[in-house]
C-alpha positions as CSV (number, residue, x, y, z in Angstrom):
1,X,6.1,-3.6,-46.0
2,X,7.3,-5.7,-48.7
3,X,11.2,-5.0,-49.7
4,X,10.8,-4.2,-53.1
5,X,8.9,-1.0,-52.0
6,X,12.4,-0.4,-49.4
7,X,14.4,-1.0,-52.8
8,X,13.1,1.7,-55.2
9,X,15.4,3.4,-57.2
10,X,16.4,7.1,-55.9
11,X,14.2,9.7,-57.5
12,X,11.2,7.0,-57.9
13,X,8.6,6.7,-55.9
14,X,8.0,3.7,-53.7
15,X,5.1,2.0,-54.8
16,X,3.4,-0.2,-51.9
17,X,2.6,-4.2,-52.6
18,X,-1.1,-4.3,-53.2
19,X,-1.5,-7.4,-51.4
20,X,-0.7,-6.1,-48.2
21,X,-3.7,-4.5,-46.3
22,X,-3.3,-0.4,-45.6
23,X,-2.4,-0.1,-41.6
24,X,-5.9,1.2,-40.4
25,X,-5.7,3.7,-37.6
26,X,-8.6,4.3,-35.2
27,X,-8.9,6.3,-32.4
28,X,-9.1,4.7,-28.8
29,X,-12.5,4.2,-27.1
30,X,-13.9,6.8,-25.2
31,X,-14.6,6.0,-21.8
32,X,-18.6,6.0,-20.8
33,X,-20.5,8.7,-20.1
34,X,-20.6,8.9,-15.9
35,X,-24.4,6.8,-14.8
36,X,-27.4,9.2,-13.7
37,X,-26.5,8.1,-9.9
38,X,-22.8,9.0,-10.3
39,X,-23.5,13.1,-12.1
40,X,-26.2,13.0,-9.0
41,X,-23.5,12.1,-6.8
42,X,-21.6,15.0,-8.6
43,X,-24.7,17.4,-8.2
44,X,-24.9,17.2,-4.3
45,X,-21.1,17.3,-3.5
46,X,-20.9,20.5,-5.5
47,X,-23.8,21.6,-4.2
48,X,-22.8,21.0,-0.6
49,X,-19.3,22.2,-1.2
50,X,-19.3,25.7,-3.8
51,X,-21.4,27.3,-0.4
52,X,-18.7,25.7,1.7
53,X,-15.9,27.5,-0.4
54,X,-17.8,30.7,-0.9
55,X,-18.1,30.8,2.6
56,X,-14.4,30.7,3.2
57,X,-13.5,33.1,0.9
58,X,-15.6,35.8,2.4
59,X,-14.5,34.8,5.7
60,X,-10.8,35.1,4.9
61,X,-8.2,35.4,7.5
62,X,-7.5,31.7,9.2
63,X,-10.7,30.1,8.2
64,X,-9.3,30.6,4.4
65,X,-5.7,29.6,5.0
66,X,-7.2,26.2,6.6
67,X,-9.2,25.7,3.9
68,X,-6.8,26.1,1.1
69,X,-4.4,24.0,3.1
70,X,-6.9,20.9,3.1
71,X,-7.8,21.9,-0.7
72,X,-3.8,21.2,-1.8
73,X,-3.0,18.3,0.6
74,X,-6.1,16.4,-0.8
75,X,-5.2,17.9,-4.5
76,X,-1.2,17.1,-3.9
77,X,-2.5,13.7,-2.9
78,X,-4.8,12.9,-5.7
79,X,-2.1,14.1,-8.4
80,X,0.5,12.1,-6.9
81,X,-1.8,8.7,-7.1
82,X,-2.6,9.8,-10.6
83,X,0.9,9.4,-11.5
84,X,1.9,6.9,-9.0
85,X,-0.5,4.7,-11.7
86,X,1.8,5.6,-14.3
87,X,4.6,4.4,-12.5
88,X,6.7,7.2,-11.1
89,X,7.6,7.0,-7.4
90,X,7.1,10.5,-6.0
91,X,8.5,11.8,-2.8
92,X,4.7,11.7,-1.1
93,X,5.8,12.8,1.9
94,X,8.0,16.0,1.1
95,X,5.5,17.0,-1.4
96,X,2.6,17.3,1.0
97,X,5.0,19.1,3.6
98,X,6.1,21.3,0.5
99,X,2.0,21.5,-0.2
100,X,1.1,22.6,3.3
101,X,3.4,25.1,3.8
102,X,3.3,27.2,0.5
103,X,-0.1,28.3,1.7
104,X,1.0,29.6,4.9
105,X,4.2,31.3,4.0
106,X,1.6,32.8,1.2
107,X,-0.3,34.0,4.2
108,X,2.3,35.5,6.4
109,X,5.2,36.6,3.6
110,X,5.1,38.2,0.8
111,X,4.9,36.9,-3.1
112,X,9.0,37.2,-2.9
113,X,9.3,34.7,-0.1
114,X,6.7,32.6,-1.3
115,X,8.6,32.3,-4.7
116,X,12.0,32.2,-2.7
117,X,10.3,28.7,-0.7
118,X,9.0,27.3,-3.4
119,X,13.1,27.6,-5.3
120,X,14.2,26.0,-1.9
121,X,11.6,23.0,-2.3
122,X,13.0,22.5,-6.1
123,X,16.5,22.5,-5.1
124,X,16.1,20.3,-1.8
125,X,13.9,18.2,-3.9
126,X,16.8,17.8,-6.3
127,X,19.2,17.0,-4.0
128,X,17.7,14.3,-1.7
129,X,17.2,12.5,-5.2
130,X,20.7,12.4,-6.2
131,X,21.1,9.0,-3.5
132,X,18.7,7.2,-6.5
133,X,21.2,4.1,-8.4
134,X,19.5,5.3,-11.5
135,X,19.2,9.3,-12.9
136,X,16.0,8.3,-14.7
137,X,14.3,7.1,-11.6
138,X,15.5,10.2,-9.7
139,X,14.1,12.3,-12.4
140,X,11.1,11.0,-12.7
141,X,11.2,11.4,-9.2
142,X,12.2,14.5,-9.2
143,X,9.1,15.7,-12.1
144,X,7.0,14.1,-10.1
145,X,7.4,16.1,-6.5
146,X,7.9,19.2,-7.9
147,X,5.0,19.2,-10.5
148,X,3.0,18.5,-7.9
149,X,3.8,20.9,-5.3
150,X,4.0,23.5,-8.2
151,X,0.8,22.9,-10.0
152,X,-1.8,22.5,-6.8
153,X,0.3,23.8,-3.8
154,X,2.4,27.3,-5.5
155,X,-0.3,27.8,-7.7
156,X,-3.3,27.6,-5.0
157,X,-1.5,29.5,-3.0
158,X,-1.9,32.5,-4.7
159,X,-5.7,32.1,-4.1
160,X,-4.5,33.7,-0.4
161,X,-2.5,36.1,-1.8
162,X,-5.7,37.3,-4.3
163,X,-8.0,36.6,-1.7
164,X,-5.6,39.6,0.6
165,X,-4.7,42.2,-2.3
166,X,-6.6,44.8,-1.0
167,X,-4.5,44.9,2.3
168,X,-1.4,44.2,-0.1
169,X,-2.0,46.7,-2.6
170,X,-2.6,49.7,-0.2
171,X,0.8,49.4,1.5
């Protein structure tokens, strides 16, 4: 941008230089469709897996609680990869811990207690943060944990407590 187009007069409208090119905006690539072998690959996991999970489900009782305990360890883990790309540092540790046992206080409490963990796992999260030299680290940190252990391991674990509200709901 040229500065007599910075230097109009008030009440005139800039006019831009018609030398200079107009800035082009394009959207970014899209990443390739996934190969034939890769959506097969896709195919027979889900096909292996769906019976797996319906299975579970209609089992209930411990069977179910084990399985939704692998699903948000390996979920909590993924996420946290994800976003350890991007840079942030998450506490992997306490978030897997946090992960794994939302599910079971989901399957021996009540929706009260499971919220009442999950608060605890926010504010101890907070707190073992505030040793970080820098507050944008720790809150990145911070984000990172708890989004985590909120998104796959709270969320998830209400599977157990949907997967139970005919026993709830009578009492």
């Amino acid at each position: 941008v040229s500065d007599e187009v910075l230097d109009a007069p008030p009440g005139v409208a800039p006019v831009a230089d018609a030398s200079q090119p107009a800035p082009v905006f394009t959207q970014p690539p899209s990443p390739p469709p996934p190969s034939r072998s890769e959506l097969t690959l896709r195919l027979m996991t889900a096909a292996v897996i769906v019976p797996f999970v319906i299975t579970l489900v209609w089992i209930g009782g411990f069977p179910f609680l084990v399985g939704v305990i692998a699903i948000c360890l390996l979920g909590i883990r993924e996420f946290y990869t994800l976003i350890e790309g991007k840079g942030a540092h998450p506490l992997v540790g306490y978030g897997l811990f946090a992960g794994g046992v939302l599910p079971i206080v989901a399957y021996v409490g009540t929706q009260d207690l499971l919220t009442l963990v999950m608060t605890g796992f926010l504010l101890t999260s907070m707190v073992v943060q505030l040793s970080r030299a820098r507050v944008s680290e720790a809150m990145t940190s911070i984000s990172g944990t708890f989004f985590g252990v909120f998104y796959i391991g709270w969320l998830l674990s209400y599977a157990i407590l949907l997967r139970d509200f005919h026993r709830t709901a009578s009492l």
